[in-house]
C-alpha positions in Angstrom: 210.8 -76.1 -113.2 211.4 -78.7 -110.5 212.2 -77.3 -107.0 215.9 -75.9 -105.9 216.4 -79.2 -103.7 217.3 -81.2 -107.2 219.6 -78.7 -108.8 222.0 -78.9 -105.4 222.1 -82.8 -105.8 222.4 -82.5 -109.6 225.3 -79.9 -109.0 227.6 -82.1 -106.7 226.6 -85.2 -108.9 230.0 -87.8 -109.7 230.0 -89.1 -113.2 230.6 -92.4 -113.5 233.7 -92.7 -116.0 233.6 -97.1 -117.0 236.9 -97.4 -118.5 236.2 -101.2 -119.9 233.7 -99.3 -122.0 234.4 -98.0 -125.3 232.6 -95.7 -128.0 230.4 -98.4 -129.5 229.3 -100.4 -126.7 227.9 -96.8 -125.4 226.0 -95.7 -128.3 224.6 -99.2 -128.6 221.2 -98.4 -126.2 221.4 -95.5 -127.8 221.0 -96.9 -131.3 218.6 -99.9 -130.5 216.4 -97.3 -128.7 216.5 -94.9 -131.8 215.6 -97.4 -133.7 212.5 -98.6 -131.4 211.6 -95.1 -131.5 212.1 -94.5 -135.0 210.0 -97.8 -136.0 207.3 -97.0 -134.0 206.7 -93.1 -135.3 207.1 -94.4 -139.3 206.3 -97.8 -139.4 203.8 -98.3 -137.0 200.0 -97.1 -137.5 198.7 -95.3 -134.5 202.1 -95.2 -133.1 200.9 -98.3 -130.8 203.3 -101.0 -131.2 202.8 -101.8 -127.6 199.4 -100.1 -126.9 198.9 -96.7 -124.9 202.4 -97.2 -123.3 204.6 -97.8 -126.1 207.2 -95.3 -125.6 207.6 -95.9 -121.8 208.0 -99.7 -122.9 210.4 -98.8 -125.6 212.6 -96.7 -122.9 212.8 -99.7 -120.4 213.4 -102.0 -123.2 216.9 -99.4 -124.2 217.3 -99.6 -120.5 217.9 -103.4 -120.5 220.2 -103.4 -123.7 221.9 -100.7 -120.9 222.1 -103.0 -118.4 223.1 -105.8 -120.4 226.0 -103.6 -121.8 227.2 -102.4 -118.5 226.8 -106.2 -117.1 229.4 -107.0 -120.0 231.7 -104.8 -119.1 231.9 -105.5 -115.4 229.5 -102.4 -114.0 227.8 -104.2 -110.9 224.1 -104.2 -110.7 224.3 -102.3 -107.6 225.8 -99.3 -109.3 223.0 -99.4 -112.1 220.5 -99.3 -109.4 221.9 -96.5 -106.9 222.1 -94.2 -110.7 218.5 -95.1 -111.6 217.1 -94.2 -107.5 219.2 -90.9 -107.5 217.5 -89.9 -111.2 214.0 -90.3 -109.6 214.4 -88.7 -106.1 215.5 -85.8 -108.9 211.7 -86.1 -110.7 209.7 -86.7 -107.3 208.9 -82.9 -106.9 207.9 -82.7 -110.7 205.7 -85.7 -110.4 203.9 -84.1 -107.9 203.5 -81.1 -109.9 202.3 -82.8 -112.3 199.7 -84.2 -110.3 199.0 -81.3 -108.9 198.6 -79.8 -111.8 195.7 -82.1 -113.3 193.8 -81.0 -110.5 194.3 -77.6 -111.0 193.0 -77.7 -114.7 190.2 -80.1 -113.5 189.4 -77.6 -110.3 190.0 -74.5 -112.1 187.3 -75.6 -115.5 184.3 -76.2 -113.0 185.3 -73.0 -111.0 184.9 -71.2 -113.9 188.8 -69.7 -113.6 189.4 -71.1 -117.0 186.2 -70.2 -118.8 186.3 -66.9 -117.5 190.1 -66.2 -119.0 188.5 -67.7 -122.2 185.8 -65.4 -122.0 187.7 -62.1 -121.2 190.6 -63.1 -123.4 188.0 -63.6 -126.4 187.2 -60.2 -126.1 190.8 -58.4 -126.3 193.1 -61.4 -128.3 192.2 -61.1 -131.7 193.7 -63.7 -134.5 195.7 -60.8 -136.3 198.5 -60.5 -132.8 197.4 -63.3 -131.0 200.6 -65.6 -131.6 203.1 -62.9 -130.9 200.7 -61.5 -128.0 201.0 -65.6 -126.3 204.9 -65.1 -126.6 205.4 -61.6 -124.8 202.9 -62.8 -122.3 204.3 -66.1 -121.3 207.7 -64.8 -121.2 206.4 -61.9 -118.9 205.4 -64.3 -116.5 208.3 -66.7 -117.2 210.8 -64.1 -116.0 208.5 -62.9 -113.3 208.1 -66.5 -111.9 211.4 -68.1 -113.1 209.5 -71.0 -114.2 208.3 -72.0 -118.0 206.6 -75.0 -115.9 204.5 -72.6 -114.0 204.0 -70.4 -116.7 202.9 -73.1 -119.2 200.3 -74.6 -116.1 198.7 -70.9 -115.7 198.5 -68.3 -118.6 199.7 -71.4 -121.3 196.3 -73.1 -120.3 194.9 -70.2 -120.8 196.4 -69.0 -123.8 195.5 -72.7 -125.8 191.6 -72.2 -124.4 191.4 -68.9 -125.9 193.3 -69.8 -129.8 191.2 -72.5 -129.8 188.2 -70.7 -129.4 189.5 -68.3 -131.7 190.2 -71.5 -134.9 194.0 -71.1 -134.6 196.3 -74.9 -134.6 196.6 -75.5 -131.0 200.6 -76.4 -132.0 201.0 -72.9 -133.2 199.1 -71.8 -129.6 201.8 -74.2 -128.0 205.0 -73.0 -129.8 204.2 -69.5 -129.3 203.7 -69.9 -125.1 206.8 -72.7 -125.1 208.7 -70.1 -126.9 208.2 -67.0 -124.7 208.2 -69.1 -121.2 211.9 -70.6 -122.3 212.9 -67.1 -123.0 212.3 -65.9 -119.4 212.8 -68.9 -117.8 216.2 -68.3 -119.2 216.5 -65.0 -118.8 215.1 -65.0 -115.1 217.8 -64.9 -112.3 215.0 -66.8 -110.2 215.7 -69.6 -112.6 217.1 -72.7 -111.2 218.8 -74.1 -114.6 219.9 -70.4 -115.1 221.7 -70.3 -111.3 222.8 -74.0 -112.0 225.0 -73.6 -115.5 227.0 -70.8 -114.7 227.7 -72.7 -111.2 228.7 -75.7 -113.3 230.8 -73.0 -115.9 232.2 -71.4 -113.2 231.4 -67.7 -113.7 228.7 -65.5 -111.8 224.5 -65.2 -112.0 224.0 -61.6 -113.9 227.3 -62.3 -115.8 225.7 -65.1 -117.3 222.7 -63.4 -117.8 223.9 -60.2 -119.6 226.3 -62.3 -121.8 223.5 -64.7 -122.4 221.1 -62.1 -123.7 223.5 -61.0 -126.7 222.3 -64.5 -128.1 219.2 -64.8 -126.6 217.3 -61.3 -127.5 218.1 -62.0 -131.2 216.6 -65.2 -131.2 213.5 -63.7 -129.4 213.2 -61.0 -132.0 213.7 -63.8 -134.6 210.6 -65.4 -133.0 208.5 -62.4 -132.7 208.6 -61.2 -136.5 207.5 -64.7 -137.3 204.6 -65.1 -135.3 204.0 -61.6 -136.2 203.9 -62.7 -139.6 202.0 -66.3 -138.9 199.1 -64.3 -137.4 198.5 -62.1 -140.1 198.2 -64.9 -142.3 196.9 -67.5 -140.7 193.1 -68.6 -142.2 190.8 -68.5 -138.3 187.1 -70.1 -138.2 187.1 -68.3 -135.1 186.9 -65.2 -134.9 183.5 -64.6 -136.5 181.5 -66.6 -134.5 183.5 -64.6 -130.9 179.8 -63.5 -130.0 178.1 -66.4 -130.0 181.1 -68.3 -128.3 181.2 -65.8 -125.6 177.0 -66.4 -125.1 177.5 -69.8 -124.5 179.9 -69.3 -121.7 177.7 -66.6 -120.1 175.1 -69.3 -120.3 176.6 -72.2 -118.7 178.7 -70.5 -116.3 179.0 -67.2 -113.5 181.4 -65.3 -115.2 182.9 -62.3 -113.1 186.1 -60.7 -112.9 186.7 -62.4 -109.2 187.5 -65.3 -110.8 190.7 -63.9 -111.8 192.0 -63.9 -108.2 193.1 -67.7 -108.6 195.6 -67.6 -110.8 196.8 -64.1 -109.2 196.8 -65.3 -105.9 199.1 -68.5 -107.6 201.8 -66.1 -109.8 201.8 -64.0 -106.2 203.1 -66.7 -104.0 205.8 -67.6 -106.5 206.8 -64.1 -107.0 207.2 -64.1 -103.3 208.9 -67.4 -103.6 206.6 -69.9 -102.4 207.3 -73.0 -103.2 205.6 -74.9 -106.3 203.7 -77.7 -104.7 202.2 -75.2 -102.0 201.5 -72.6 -104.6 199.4 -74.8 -106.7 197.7 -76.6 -104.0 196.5 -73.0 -102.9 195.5 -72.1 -106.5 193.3 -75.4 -105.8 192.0 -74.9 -102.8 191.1 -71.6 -103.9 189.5 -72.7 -106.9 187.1 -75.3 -104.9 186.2 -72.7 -103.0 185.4 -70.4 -105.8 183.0 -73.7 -107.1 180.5 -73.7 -104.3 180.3 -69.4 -104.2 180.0 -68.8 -108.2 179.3 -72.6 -110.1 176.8 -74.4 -107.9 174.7 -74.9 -110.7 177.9 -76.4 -112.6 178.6 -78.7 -110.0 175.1 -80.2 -109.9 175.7 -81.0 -113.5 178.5 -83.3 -112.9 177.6 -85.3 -110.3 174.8 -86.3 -107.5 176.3 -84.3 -104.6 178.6 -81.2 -105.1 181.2 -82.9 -103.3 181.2 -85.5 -105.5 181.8 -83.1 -108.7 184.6 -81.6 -107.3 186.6 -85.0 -105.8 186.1 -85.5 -109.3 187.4 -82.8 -111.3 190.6 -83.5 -109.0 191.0 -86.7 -110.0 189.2 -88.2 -113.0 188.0 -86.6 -116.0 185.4 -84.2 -116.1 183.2 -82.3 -119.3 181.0 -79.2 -118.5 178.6 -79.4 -121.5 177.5 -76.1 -123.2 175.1 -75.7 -126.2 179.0 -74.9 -128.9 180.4 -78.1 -129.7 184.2 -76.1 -130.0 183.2 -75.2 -126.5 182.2 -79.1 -125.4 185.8 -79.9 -126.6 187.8 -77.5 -124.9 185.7 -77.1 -121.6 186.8 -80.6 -120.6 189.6 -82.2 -118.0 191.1 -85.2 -117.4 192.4 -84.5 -113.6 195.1 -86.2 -112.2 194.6 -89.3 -113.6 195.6 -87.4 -117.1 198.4 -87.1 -116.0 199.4 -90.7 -115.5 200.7 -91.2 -119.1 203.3 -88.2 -118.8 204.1 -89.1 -115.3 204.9 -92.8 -116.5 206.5 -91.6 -119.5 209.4 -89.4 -117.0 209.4 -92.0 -114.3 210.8 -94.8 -117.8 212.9 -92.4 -119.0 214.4 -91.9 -115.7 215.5 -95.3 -115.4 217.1 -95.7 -119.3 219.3 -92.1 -118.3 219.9 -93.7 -114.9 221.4 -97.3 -116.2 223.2 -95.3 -119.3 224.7 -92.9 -116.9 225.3 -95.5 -114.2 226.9 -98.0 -116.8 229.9 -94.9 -118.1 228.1 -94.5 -121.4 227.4 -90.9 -121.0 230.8 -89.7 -119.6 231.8 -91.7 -122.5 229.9 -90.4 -125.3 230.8 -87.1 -123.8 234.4 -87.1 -124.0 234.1 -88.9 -127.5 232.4 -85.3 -128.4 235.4 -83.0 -126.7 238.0 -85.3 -128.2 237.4 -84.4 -131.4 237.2 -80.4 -130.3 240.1 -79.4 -131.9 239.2 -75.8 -132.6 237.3 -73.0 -130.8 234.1 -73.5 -132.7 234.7 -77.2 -132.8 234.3 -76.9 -129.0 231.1 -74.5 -129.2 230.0 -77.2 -131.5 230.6 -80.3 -129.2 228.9 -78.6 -126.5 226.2 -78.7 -128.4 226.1 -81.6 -129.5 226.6 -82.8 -126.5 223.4 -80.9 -124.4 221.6 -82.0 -127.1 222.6 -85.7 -126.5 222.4 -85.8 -123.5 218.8 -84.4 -123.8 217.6 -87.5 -126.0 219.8 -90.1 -123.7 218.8 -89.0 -120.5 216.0 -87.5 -120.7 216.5 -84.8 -118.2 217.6 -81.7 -118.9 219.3 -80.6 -115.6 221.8 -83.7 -116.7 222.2 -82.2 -120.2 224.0 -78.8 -118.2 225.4 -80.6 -115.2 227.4 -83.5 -117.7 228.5 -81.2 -120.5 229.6 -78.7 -117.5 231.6 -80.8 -116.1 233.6 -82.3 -118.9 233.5 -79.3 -121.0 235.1 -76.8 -118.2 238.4 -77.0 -118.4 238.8 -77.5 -122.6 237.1 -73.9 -122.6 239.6 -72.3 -119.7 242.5 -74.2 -121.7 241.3 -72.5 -125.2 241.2 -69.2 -123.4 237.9 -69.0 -123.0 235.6 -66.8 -120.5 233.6 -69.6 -118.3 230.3 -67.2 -119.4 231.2 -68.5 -123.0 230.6 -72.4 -121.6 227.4 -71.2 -119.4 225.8 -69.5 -122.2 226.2 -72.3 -125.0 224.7 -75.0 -121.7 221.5 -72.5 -121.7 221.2 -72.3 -125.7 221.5 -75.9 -126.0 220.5 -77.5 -122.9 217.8 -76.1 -121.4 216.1 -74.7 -124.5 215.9 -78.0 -126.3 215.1 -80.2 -123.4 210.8 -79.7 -124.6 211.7 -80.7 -128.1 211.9 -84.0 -126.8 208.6 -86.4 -126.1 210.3 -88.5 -123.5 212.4 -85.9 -121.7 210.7 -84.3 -118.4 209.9 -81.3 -120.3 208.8 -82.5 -123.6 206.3 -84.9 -121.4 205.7 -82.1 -118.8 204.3 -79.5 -121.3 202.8 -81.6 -123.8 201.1 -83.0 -120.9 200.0 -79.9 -119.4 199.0 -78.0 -122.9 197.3 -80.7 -124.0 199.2 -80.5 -127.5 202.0 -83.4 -128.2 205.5 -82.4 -128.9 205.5 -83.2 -133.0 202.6 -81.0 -133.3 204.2 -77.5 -131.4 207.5 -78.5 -131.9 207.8 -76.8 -135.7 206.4 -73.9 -134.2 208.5 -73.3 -130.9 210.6 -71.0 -133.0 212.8 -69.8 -130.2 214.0 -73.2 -128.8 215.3 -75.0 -132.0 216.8 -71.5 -133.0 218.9 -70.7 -129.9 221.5 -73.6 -130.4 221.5 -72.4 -134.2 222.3 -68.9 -132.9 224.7 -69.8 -130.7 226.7 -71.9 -133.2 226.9 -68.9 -135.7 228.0 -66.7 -132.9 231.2 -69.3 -132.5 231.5 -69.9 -136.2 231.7 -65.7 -137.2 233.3 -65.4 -133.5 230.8 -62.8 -132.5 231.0 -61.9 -128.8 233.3 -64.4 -127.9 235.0 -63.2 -124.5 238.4 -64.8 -124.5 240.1 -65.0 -120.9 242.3 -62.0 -121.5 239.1 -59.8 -121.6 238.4 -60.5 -118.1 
């Protein structure tokens, strides 16, 4: 996840409550972008309506209608503005991870770092527990790190290399490693959303956390059995042909244990919390290192000069060919300039949450959702609703705790509600289902970094469409439900 600096900002944030706005003039950018959305998906082959960059269009085109909505109802330009600049000093540590990131796949391919996980995970992954193996392993290292971005930019890499090799859908590979890095990245007190909703519902860390795990373990369980049961039915092409895949590696690059001490030497500094940007630029300085000591001969491949194949893999895209054409499609990088589309994608969707949230729409959309909370589940339910809203609207999922917080804080204390009630169900719904959705940071961050888009893992990340459906049982058979009186 992005850096601590964003959650303090995001955690003293005002929202902006337009009282010459009402219900329908808020939902109208919503709507009209819906519909953009929804035209281009079902209507549109190629899902091009405006070439490469159609959804980033689509979002600045909701973002006008915003603007022309809040200009209507007397919200100056100057307020629009000053919203949109505070939502992007928010993304400008995850842009640079992002970046960052594209050179670490592109540094880390000709280094050999992700062959040689390929290689050794070939040879101890098999297809019957690979899926439920990807889970337990990314959420490992999700609560160890505190990060599902981190966790998705190291072992998820990984992880999609190896099922590939092996013939399994790179969604299913992608859902399994989404699903286990939410789980401890939820789960993690190193965490930032998981410091930042029980600060917004007004209770304590490991309160939180222990109440939060009577939904979440359930839901991870949930999770397991089905992958369990995917892998041992799943149809491979894979698996057969391991030997001659893990020739072909041995052929084309030095493959040696060493390798490994990249990505340790990157889960080590955040363990010892270094910060993102300067754990990942080590991973790549390491990594270039590790290029001239074990793949000279790669790097002669690639370009004229060594130097020349590495500033490459940095930034543009680079292909190591081998003599399996699986191999030729997975051993390939696109740098940092991959990750322009994804960057572009956040920086647009930044702008639409900024004007909505600048213009009073989502503090009004909000309290449309608690005014009809009439009941305690009704109020679970709104909350829900609500994250999840907020999720699609502004595209950021630190904005889909922080709003819901806010507004929802006192209707819980006045139902007689524990705060760790309110924190949990802003975890379940907010944070979880942030990567179901293309535009938002995460959706674009991980399908970015996995190299798999959001409709095709998100059927399969099991454990982040469940947990709001978990959540909203617990209310509805009031299971758990710590009233005030408790305390």
């Amino acid at each position: 996840m992005p850096d601590k600096p964003a959650q303090i900002d995001l955690e003293d944030q005002n929202i902006i409550d337009n009282k010459e706005l009402n219900l329908l003039e808020a939902l109208i950018p919503v709507i009209i972008l819906m519909g953009m959305l929804a035209y281009n998906i079902f209507f549109v082959e190629s899902q091009e309506w405006f070439g490469a960059y159609t959804n980033q269009i689509i979002l600045l085109l909701g973002g006008a209608v915003a603007a022309g909505v809040g200009f209507f109802n007397k919200t100056t330009l100057k307020t629009m503005l000053t919203e949109v600049w505070e939502n992007l000093k928010t993304v400008f540590v995850p842009v640079l991870i992002l970046f960052l990131v594209g050179a670490l796949a592109g540094t880390w391919l000709v280094s050999g770092v992700i062959p040689a996980m390929v290689y050794y995970g070939l040879q101890v992954l098999s297809p019957a527990i690979f899926l439920p193996a990807s889970v337990i392993i990314a959420a490992i290292i999700s609560i160890a790190t505190g990060s599902s971005w981190t966790t998705s930019a190291t072992v998820g890499i990984a992880l999609v290399g190896i099922g590939t090799a092996l013939g399994i859908n790179p969604g299913m590979i992608a859902g399994a490693v989404i699903s286990g890095a939410y789980f401890g990245d939820k789960m993690s007190p190193l965490s930032d959303t998981t410091n930042l909703a029980p600060a917004m519902a007004g209770t304590d860390l490991f309160t939180h956390i222990k109440y939060m795990a009577i939904t979440t373990v359930p839901t991870l369980i949930i999770t397991l059995i089905f992958f369990g049961i995917l892998s041992a039915n799943i149809d491979t092409t894979g698996s057969a042909d391991v030997s001659s895949l893990l020739k072909s590696i041995d052929k084309t690059f030095n493959i040696t244990p060493w390798l490994f001490s990249v990505p340790v030497v990157v889960v080590a500094l955040i363990l010892l919390k270094t910060k993102p940007l300067a754990a990942l630029t080590s991973g790549i300085v390491l990594a270039i290192i590790f290029c001239f000591v074990f793949q000279p001969h790669v790097l002669d491949s690639l370009a004229d000069s060594k130097w020349s194949a590495v500033i490459k893999s940095i930034f543009t895209e680079t292909s190591v060919a081998t003599d399996n054409e699986k191999l030729n499609e997975l051993f390939s990088a696109k740098g940092m300039a991959g990750m322009l589309w994804t960057i572009y994608l956040i920086l647009c969707a930044m702008i639409f949450g900024g004007i909505m949230d600048g213009i009073g729409a989502l503090a009004r959309i909000t309290k449309a959702l608690l005014s009809i909370a009439t009941s305690v589940f009704g109020l679970f339910a709104s909350t829900v609703a609500s994250c999840l809203g907020l999720n699609i609207v502004a595209s950021d999922q630190y904005l889909a705790i922080v709003i819901p917080g806010k507004m929802f804080k006192q209707a819980f204390h006045d139902k007689g509600l524990a705060p760790e009630n309110l924190s949990r169900t802003l975890e379940d719904s907010g944070t979880v289902t942030s990567v179901l959705i293309p535009w938002n940071t995460c959706g674009a961050y991980q399908s970015g970094v996995l190299g798999v888009g959001v409709g095709e893992y998100f059927i399969y990340a099991i454990f982040n469409w469940l947990s709001p459906i978990t959540t909203l049982i617990f209310a509805a058979l009031n299971l758990k439900i710590k009233m005030l009186k408790d305390k």
